[in-house]
N, C-alpha and C positions, 0 to 999 in steps of 0.2 A: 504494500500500500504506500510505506516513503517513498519509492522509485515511482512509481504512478502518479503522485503529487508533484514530483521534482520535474517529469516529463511535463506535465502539462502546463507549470511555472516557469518554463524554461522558453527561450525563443527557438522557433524553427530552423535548423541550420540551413543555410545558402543551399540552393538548388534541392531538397527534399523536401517529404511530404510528410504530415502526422496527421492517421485514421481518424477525423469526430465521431464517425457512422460507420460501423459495420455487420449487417445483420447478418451475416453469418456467427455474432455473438449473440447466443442463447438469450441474454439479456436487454437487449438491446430495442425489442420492440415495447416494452413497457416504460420507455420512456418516453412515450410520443403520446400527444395530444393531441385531438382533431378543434379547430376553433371554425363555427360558424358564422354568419350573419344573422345568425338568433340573435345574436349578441346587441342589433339595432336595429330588431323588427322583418329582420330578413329569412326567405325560406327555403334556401340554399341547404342543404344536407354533403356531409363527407363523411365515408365509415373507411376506417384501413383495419388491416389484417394482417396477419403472418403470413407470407407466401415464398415459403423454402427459403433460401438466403435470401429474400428484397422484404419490400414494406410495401403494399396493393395498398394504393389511394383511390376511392372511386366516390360516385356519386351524381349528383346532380344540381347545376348551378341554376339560380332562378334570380334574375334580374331586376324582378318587383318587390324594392324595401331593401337591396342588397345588392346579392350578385357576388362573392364570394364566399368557398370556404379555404378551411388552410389546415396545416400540422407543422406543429414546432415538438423543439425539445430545450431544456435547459445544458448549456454548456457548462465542462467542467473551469473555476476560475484558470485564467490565461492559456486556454485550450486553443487560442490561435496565437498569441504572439507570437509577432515575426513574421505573419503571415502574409501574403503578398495578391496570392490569387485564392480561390478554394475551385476543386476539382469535385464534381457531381457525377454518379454513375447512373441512369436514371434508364429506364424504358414509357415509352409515353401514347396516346394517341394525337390527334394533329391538335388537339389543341393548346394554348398558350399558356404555360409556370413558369413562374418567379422563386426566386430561391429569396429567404427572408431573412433577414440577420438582424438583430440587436442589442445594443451597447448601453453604457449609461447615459447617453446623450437623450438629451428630453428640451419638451416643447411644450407646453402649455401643463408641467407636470406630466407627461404621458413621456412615454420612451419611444423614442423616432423609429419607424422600420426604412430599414438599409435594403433598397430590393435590385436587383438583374433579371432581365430573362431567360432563361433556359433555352439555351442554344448551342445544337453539337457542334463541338471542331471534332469530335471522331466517332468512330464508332467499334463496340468491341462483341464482335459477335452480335447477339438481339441488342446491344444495348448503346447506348451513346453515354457520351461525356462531353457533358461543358467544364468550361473553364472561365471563372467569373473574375476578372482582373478589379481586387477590391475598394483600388481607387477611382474607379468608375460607376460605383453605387450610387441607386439614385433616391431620394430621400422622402418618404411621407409620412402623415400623420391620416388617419382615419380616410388610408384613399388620395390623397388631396399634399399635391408638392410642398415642402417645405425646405425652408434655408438650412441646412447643418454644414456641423465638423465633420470633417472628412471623417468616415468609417475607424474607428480607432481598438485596432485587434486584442490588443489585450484587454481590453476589457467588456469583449466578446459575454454575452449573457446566453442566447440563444441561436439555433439556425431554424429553418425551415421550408414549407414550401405554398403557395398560394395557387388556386387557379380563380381570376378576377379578370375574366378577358371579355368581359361584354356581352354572352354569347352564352342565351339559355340553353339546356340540356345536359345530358349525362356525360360525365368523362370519366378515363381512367390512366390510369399510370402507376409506377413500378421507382421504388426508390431502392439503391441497393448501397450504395459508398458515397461517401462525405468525406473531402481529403483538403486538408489546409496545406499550401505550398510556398516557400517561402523562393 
């Protein structure tokens, strides 16, 4: 458990990668939470589930009163310092995720979401990876642009993922790896 604390207190050495996510740990799906647009009036539904080593996000998006849902997890403290980019292993259907990050930066008291879209530069077999360059996040509060600090990794609180693409109907997707890369 001290080595476990030191790893994640420590910054990411130049050119490598350290796992947030990886569901091939038995553990690892009971840290995720599905957050709806119940939250303000909305009727948007998202269920995930265990599916062999990934995390199945499905559901169905409804536009009226909302129009997203999402899943986060809490990050361990400085589980990215040093981080530079974060690499996603995701399977998806066509439509449109954000990967969600948040820190202690805040706005009107609320804590800012740091968002990207999910966009493959590869693909590995069924699966694609983006690579999110995290000085390129773009910044809202409840939906709605906002002025911040640059994304600031150490103190990294959570990741996640949203689908908020305008666009009623059912979706689904496959999350498998979450990698911080310095």
């Amino acid at each position: 458990m001290l080595l476990t604390l030191a790893m994640s207190l420590s910054a990411i050495e130049p050119g490598t990668c350290r796992t947030l996510v990886d569901f091939s740990d038995p553990d690892e799906f009971a840290r995720w939470e599905v957050v709806d647009d119940g939250v303000m009036g909305g009727l948007s539904k998202g269920h995930i589930e265990q599916a062999g080593d990934a995390l199945s996000f499905t559901g169905n998006v409804n536009t009226n009163g909302g129009g997203f849902t999402s899943l986060r997890r809490e990050l361990a403290e400085g589980a990215m310092a040093g981080a530079r980019t974060l690499r996603i292993t995701y399977a998806a259907d066509a439509r449109t995720y954000e990967v969600t990050l948040r820190s202690d930066a805040r706005e009107r008291g609320r804590r800012i979401a740091y968002r990207a879209t999910l966009t493959p530069d590869q693909s590995d077999g069924d699966w694609s990876v983006a690579v999110i360059d995290l000085a390129q996040l773009e910044t809202s509060l409840f939906g709605q642009q906002v002025d911040a600090p640059t994304f600031a990794t150490e103190a990294a609180h959570s990741v996640g993922l949203i689908i908020a693409d305008g666009i009623d109907g059912d979706f689904a997707m496959r999350l498998k790896r979450v990698e911080a890369c310095a």
